[in-house]
N, C-alpha and C positions, 0 to 999 in steps of 0.2 A: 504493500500500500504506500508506504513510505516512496519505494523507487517511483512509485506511478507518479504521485506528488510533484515528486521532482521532476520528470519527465513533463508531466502537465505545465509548471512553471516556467523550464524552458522554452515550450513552444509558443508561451503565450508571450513571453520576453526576446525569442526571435519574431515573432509576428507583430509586434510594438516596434520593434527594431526596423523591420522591413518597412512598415509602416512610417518611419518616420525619415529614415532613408529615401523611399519613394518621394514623399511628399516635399524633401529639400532637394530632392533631382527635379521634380514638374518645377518647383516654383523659380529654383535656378535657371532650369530653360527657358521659360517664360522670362525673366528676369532678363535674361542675356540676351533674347533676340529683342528685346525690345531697346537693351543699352549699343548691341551692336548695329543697329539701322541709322545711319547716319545721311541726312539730305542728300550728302555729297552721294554716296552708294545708291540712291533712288535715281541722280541723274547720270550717275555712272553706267547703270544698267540700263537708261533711257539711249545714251549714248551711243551704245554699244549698238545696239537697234538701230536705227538711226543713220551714221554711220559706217556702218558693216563697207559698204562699197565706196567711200567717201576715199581717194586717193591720198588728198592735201593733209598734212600735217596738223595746219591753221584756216582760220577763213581769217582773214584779212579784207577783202573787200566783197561787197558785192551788189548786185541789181536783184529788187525785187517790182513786179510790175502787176496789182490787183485791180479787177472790176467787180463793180459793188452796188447791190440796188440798199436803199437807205428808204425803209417803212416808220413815217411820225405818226401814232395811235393821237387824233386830239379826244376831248372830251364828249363829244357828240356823236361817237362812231365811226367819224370819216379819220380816210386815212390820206395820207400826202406820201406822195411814193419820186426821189429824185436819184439818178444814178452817177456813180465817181468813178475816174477812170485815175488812179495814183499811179505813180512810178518814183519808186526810192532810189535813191547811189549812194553806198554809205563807205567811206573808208576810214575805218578803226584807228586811230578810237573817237576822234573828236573832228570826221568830217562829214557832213550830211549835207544832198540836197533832195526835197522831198517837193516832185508838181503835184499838185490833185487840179484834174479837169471836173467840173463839175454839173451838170445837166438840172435845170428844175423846168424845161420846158419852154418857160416864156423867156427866162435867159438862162446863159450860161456864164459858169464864172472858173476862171483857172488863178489858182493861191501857186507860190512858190516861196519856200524855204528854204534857206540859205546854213548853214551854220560851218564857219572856215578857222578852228580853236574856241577864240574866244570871240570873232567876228559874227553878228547874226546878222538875217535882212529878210524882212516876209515882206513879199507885193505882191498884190491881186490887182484883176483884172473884171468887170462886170462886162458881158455881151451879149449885144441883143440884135438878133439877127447878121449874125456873123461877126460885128463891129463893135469896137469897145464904146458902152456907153459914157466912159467916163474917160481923163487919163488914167491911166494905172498909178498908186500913190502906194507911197512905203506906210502899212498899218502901225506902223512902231509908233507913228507920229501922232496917230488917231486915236492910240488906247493911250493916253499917257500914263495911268493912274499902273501901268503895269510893266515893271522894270526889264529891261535886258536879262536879268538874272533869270527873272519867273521865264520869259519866254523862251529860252534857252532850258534849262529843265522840263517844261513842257515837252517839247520838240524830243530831246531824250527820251522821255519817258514814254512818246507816241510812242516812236522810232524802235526802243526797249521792247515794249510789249508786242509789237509788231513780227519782231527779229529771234528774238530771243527760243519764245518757241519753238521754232524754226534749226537756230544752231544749237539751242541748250546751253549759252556760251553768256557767262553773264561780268567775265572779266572786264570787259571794258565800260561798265556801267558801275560805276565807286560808288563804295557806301553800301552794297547790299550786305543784308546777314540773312542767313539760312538758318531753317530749323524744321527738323522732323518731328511733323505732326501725328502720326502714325497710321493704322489701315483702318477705313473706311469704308462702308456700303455704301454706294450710288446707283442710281437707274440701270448700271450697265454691265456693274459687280463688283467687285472689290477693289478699290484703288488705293497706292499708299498718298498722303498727302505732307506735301511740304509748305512752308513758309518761307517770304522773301522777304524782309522787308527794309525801306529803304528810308536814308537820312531824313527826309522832310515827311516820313510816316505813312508814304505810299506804303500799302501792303499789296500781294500775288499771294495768292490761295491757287497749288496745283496741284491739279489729283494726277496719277501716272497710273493706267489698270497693273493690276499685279500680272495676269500671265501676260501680253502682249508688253507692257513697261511703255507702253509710247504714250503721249499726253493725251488726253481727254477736255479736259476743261479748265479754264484762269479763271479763278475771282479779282478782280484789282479794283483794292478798294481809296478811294485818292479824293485831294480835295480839290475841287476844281474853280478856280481864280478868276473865269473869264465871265459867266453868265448867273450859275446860280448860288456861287461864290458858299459852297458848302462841300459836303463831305458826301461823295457820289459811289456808287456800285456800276462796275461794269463788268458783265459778265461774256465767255469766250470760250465758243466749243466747236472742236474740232474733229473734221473726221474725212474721208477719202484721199488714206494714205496712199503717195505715191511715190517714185523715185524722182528724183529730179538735181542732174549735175552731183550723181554717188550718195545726195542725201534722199532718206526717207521721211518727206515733210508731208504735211495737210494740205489739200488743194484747195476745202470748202471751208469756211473759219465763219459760224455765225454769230455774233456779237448783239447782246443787248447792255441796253441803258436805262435804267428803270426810272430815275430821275427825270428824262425829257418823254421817255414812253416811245425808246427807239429802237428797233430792229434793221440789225446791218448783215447782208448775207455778201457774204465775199467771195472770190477766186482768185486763186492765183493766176494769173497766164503765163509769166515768165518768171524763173528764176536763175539766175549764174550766180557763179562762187569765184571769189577771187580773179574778177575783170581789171582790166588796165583803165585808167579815167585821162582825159585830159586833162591838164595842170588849172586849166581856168574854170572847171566845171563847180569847182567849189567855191570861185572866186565871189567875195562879197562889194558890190558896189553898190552904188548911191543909183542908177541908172536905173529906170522898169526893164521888167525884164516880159517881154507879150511873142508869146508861143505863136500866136495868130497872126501876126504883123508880117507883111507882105517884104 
């Protein structure tokens, strides 16, 4: 009786044991893969995807060229519907210039941004019936209440959330810090989700799905200086991956704005990587500058 006792006690002192063994293995692993996921390793594995056939080392420069219908929900039901035709040339880190041709119908109107360092220059142009309604004048002069600084950060921060995407490459955009937010269910399954956020408190909200790793969706949440001079949502999703110049990018990118009640469906048409620019393409002067001018 005595041996059984003992016998008894052992078992139930190894099975307390296994018991607690187990239980510091699960919480361990749980523990560890949640300390080993790091943003960096979400965009690593984005990368890799992405990537796969990408020859270049670097992007260093590049054209990107989108058409874009732009849906305004007003309060009444109707809706206002204008189409953009943009074309970027960006070379890293601090040279942009950005056209946007713009269609509402009864005119058109094509913007041009400049940014050559620390040089900016936005000029627009109104047209109506082929012909500039107006001269073409430098807007700088028109907002005054809104510094060089602001409009330059802006211009990046388009430019950022435009690109970025695209390369997963967020070195030449200072100030950002990263942080792994962890795995998440969305509409489409399980995505992990990272954090970006940036010196003047821009934040990017990105979900990456777990089997495929390629992006899904931005939240970018930002204040915006120009019209409703508060703290706005823009939301950004992505999908009909394709190849283009070695990378695997989105072709269709549709974008709302929940503050103006805007719906933006985009394509890509063109993209290259690391193209040669002409020396004055980025050149900033006092001059208009009119796309349409004979």
């Amino acid at each position: 009786m005595k041996k059984l006792k003992i016998q008894l006690l052992s078992s139930l002192l190894c099975i307390v044991f296994i018991c607690q063994v187990s239980g510091q293995r699960v919480l361990s692993v749980s523990s560890n893969e949640t300390s080993k996921i790091t943003a960096e390793q979400v965009l690593g594995a984005a990368r890799l995807v992405t990537r796969k056939n990408f020859k270049s080392e670097n992007i260093k420069s590049l054209i990107l060229e989108v058409d874009s219908i732009t849906t305004i929900s007003k309060a009444n039901s109707e809706k206002k519907e204008y189409t953009n035709e943009s074309k970027l040339f960006l070379l890293l880190p601090n040279q942009i210039r950005s056209e946007v041709y713009s269609d509402y119908s009864t005119n058109q109107q094509i913007s041009i941004e400049k940014l050559d360092s620390t040089k900016y220059s936005l000029t627009s142009d109104t047209l109506v019936d082929g012909k500039p309604f107006y001269f073409g004048s430098n807007l700088s002069s028109i907002i005054p209440k809104i510094t060089d600084e602001q409009k330059i950060a802006s211009l990046k921060a388009k430019v950022f959330v435009g690109v970025f995407p695209i390369t997963l490459d967020y070195s030449w955009h200072q100030g950002l810090s990263l942080k792994y937010l962890g795995e998440v269910e969305t509409g489409q399954g399980k995505a992990d989700m990272i954090l970006l956020t940036g010196k003047d408190g821009t934040t990017y909200q990105l979900f990456f799905d777990r089997k495929s790793h390629l992006l899904t969706n931005v939240i970018e949440t930002f204040f915006e200086p120009f019209l409703v001079k508060k703290e706005t949502v823009r939301k950004y999703f992505y999908s009909d991956y394709r190849e283009a110049h070695g990378l695997l990018i989105a072709h269709k990118i549709s974008v709302q704005t929940e503050v103006f009640s805007m719906t933006e469906d985009r394509r890509i048409t063109k993209f290259q990587v690391n193209p040669s620019f002409k020396s004055n393409l980025f050149e900033v002067t006092e001059e208009n500058v009119n796309l349409f001018k004979n």
